[in-house]
C-alpha positions as CSV (number, residue, x, y, z in Angstrom):
1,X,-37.9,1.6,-0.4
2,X,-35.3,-0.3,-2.4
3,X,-32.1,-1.2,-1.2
4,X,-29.2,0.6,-2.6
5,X,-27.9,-2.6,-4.5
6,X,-31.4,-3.1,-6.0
7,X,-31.5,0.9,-6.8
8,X,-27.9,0.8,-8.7
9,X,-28.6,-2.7,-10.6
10,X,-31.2,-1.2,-12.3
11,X,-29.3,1.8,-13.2
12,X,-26.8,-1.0,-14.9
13,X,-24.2,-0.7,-12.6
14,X,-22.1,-3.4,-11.7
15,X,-21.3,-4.6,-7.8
16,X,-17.7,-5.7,-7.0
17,X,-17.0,-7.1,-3.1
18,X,-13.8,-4.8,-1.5
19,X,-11.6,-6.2,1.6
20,X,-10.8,-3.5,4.0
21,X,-7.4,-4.3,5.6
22,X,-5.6,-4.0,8.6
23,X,-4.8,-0.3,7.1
24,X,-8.5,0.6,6.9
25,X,-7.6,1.0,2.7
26,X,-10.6,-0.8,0.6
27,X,-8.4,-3.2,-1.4
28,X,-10.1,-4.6,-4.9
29,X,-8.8,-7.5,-6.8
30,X,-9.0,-6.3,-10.8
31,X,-7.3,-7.3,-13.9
32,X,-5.2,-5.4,-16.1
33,X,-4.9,-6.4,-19.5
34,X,-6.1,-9.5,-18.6
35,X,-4.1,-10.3,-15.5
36,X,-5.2,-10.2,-11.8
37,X,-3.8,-8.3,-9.2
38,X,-4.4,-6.7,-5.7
39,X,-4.7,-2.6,-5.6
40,X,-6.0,-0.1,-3.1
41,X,-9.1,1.6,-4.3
42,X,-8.0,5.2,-3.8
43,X,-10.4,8.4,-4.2
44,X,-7.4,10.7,-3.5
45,X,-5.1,9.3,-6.2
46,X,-5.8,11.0,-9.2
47,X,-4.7,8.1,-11.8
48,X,-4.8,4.5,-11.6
49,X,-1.4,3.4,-11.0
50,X,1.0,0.2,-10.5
51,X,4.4,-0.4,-9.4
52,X,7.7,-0.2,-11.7
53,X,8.4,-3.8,-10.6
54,X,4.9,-5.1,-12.1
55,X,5.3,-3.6,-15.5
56,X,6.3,-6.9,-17.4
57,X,3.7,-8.6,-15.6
58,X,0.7,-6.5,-16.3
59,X,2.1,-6.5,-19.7
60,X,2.9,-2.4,-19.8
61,X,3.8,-0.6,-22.9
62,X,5.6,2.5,-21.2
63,X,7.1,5.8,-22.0
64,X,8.7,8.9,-20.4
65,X,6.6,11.2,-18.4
66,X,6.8,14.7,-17.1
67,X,4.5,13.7,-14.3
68,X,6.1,13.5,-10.9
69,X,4.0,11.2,-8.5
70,X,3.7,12.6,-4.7
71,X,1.9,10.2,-2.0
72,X,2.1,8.4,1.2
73,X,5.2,10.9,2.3
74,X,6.8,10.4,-0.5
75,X,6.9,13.4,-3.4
76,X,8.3,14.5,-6.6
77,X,9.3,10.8,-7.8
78,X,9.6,10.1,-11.1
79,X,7.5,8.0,-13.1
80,X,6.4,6.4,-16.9
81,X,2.9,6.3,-18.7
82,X,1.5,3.7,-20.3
83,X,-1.2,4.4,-22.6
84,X,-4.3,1.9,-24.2
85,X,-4.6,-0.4,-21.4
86,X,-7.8,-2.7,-20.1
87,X,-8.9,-2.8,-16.8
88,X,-11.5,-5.1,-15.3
89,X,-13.0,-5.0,-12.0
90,X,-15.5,-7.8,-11.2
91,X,-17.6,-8.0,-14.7
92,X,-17.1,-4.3,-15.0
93,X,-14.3,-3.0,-17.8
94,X,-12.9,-0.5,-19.7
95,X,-10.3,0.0,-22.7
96,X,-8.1,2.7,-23.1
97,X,-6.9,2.9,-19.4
98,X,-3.2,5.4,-18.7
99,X,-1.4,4.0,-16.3
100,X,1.1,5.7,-13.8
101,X,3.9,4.1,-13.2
102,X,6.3,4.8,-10.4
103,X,8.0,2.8,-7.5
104,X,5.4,1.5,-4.9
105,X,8.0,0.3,-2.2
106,X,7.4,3.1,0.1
107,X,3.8,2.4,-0.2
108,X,4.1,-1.5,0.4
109,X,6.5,-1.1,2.9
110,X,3.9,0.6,5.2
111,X,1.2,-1.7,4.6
112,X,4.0,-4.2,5.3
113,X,5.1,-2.7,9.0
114,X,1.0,-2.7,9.4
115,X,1.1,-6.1,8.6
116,X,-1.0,-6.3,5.7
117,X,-0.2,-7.5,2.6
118,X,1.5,-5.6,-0.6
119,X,-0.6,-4.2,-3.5
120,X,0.7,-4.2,-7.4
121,X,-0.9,-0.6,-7.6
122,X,-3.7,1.8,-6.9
123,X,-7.1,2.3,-8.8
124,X,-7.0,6.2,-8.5
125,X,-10.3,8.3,-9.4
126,X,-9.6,8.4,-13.2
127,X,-11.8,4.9,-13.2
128,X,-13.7,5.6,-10.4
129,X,-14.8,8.8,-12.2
130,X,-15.6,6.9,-15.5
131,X,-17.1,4.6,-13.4
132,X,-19.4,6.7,-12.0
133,X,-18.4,4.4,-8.4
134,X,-20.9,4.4,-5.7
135,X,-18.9,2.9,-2.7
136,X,-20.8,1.3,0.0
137,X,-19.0,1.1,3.4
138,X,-21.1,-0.6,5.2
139,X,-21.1,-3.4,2.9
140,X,-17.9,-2.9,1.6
141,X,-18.5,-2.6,-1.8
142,X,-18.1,-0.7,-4.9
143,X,-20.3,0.1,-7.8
144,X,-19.1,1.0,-11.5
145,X,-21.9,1.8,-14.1
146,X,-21.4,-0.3,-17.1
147,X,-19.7,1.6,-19.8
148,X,-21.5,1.7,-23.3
């Protein structure tokens, strides 16, 4: 019987490592439009999202939104989009990614009291979906089928 990793390589997907920190969150380091960051890997977050105070640095194009972000006891908080943005995570990658944006310090302040470190955002199931991820727990990692 073929191990899971050799079952998914041949179905083209692509194998990135994840940390689990002292939060129990799986943490992935990805790049977004070309520039690396830390973010939680989040199956309950329904977009991909990053901080207010990282959109010059992920190089975000935003705009209003009517969408109000709710999460980690914090709700109805305002937020931008920002459309037509790349994402990488290990070699896999996709164009065309929105963004949420909205302010993160409540969530970096608890990982923070937890002592673990702050994240520039959260990959959210919007990827993980058009990813088709397989996550591996044991092994802590994640699997995103190649796009294209």
């Amino acid at each position: 019987m073929p191990t899971l990793s050799k079952f998914l390589k041949k179905k083209n997907f692509i194998k990135t490592n994840l940390k689990l920190t002292n939060t129990d969150h799986f943490e992935v380091i990805a790049k977004i439009n070309g520039i690396k960051g830390r973010f939680i890997l989040d199956t309950g977050a329904s977009n991909t999202c990053v901080g207010f105070d990282k959109i010059e640095f992920f190089n975000l194009k935003s705009k209003s939104s009517d969408i109000k972000a709710a999460g980690a006891g914090a709700t109805n908080m305002k937020t931008l989009v920002s459309k037509k943005n790349k994402v990488q995570i290990g070699k896999w990658k996709m164009k065309k990614l929105k963004i949420v944006l909205f302010d993160l310090n409540h969530v970096n302040e608890a990982l923070i009291s937890q002592n673990a470190t702050p994240v520039d955002g959260i990959i959210g199931a919007d990827v993980l979906k058009k990813g088709k991820a397989v996550i591996d727990y044991r092994q802590k990692d994640v699997y995103l089928k190649q796009l294209g």
